[in-house]
N, C-alpha and C positions, 0 to 999 in steps of 0.2 A: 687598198684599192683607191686609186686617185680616180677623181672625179672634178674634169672640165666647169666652168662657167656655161658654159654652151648646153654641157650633157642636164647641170639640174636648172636651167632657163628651159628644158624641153622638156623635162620632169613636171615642173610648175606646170605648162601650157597643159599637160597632157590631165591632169588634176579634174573633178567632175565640175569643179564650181568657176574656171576660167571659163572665157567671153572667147565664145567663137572667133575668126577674124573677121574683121568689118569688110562690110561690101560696100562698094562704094558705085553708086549707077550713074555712067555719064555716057549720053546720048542714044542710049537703050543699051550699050553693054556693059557687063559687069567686070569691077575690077578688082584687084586683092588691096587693102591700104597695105604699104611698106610700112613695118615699122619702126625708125630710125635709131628709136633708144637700143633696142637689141643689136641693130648694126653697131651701132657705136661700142658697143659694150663686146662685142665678137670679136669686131676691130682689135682693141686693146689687150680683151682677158682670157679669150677663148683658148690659147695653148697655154696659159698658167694652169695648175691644178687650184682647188677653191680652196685647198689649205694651204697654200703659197700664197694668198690673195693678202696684203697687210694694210693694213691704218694709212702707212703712208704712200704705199704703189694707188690705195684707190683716190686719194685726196689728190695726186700728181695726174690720172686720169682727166680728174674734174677740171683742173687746174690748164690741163694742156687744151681738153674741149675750149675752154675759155678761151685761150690765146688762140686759137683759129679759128677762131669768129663768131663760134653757135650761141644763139640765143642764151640767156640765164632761163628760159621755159623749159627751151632743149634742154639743156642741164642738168634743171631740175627733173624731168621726165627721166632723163639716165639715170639717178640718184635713187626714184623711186621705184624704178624697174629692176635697179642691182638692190633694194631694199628686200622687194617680195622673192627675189633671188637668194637672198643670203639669211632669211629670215626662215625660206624652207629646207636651206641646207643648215639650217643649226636646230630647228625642230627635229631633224632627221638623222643628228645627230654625227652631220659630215666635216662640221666645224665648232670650233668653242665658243669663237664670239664672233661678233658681226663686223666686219671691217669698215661698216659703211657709218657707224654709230658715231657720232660729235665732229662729223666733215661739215665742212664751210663751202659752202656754193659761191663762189666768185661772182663780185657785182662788174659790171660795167665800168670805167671809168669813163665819163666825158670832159670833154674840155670846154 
């Protein structure tokens, strides 16, 4: 049984010890905070299965956020979101290793 990016990021959330979503109150109404790291990560990985997921398709992720513009915060946030992602599907015994394990976060280059 293959198993989505998507299916164990909803797995994780669903877990006793994950953080509500943040409310966020402006002008007396409430609103849901988006969370961009999990778009970004849906964006790219959500119809691969997590055991298709390799070393170099996630590094190429990282790599392409880079090149269209997001922050290295952003970045780093996708990195640690696909961390707790792939760290509960290898406790779980859905994958061998963590694909996400000795990736390089691209710096900025200025001129």
């Amino acid at each position: 049984m293959y198993k989505t990016l998507r299916i164990v990021y909803l797995a994780v959330r669903a877990q006793p010890y994950s953080p509500a979503p943040l409310q966020i109150s402006h002008l007396g109404e409430k609103r849901k905070y988006k969370n961009p790291r999990k778009n970004l990560l849906n964006e790219y990985l959500s119809k691969v299965p997590i055991t298709d997921i390799t070393h170099y398709m996630y590094q190429n992720l990282l790599i392409d956020l880079d090149k269209r513009g997001y922050a290295r915060t952003t970045i780093s946030g996708v990195n640690t979101c696909a961390n707790m992602i792939f760290k509960y599907a290898k406790r779980n015994k859905l994958i061998k290793e963590n694909p996400r394990e000795d990736v390089i976060i691209p710096k900025k280059k200025y001129r």
